[in-house]
N, C-alpha and C positions, 0 to 999 in steps of 0.2 A: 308711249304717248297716251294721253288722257283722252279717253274717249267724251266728245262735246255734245251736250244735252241739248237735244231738239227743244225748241220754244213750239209748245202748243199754242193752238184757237182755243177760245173760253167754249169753243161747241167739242173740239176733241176733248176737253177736259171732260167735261159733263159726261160725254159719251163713255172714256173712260171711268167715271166714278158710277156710274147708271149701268154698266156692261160687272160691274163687279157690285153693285150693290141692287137696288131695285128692279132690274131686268135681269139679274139672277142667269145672265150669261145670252140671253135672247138679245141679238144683233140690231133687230128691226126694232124692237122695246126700247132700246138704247139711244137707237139712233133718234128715235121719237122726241124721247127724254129728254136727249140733248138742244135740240131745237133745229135739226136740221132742217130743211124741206125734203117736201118728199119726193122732189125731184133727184135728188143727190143720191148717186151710183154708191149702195154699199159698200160695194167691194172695191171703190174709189177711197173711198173710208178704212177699212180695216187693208188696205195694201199700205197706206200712209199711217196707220199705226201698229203694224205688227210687231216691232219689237217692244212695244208700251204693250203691247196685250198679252202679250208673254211676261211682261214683268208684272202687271195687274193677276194674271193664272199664278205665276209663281207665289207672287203676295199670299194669295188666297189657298193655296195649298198649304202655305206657311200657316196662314193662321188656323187652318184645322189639324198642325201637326198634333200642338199640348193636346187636343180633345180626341185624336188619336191614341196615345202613347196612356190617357184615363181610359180606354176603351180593355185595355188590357190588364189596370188595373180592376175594373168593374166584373171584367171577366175570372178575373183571379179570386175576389170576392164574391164572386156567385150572384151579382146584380144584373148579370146582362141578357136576363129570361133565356128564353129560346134561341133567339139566334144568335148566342155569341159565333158560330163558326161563321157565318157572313160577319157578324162586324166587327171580329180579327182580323177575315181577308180584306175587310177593307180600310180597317186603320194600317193593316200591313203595307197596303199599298201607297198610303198618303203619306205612309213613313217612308218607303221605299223613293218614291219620288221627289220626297224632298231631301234625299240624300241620307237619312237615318236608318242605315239596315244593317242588318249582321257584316260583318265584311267577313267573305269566304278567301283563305288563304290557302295554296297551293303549295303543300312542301314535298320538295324531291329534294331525297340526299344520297348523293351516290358515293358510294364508298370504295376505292378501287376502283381502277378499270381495268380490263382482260383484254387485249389485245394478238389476235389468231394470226402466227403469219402463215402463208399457203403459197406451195409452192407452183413454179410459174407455170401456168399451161402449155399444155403438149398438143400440137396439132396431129386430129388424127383424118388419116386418106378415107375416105368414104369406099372408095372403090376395092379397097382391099380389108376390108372388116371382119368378114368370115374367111 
């Protein structure tokens, strides 16, 4: 069954496009932005759009993946000065998250199996040992 698309307020809109673009992720910035009053409980705010702010997060991890995936070109060309080892690990991770990474696969192959039979135990008297 198709999941049905909540209708925003023109104020959660704003909040969502101010939370991802011009408040650069500051809640209260956003909230500003948007025209809320400042009466209005944040976290009344982001409980009623949490899964739009995850999909605005994801957006935006997406769009640093391409400038990612140059980080390692630049590093390969010797443009990325001094810190390419930070900005490896962290184009690694902007890859990593947005589902672009090495996939590690596990191979076991067993060839044969050995199979011990033993035979059945013997009860032994304690009291008569020695």
């Amino acid at each position: 069954m198709a999941e049905q698309k909540k209708t925003l307020t023109e104020c959660e809109e704003k909040f969502l496009e101010a939370l991802a673009g011009e408040a650069k992720g500051d809640f209260h910035k956003a909230k500003s932005l948007a025209g809320y009053s400042p009466n209005t409980s944040l976290k009344k705010i982001v409980n009623s759009l949490e899964s739009e702010i995850m999909e605005v997060t994801k957006n935006l991890l997406v769009s640093y993946g391409v400038k990612a995936a140059h980080t390692y070109n630049d590093v390969l060309e010797d443009k990325a000065g001094m810190n390419a080892r930070e900005k490896i690990n962290t184009a690694s991770q902007i890859l990593d998250r947005i589902g672009l990474v090495k996939k590690e696969a596990v191979e076991v192959e067993v060839k044969g199996a050995t199979v011990v039979l033993l035979p059945p135990k013997e009860t032994v008297d304690m009291d008569n040992l020695l």
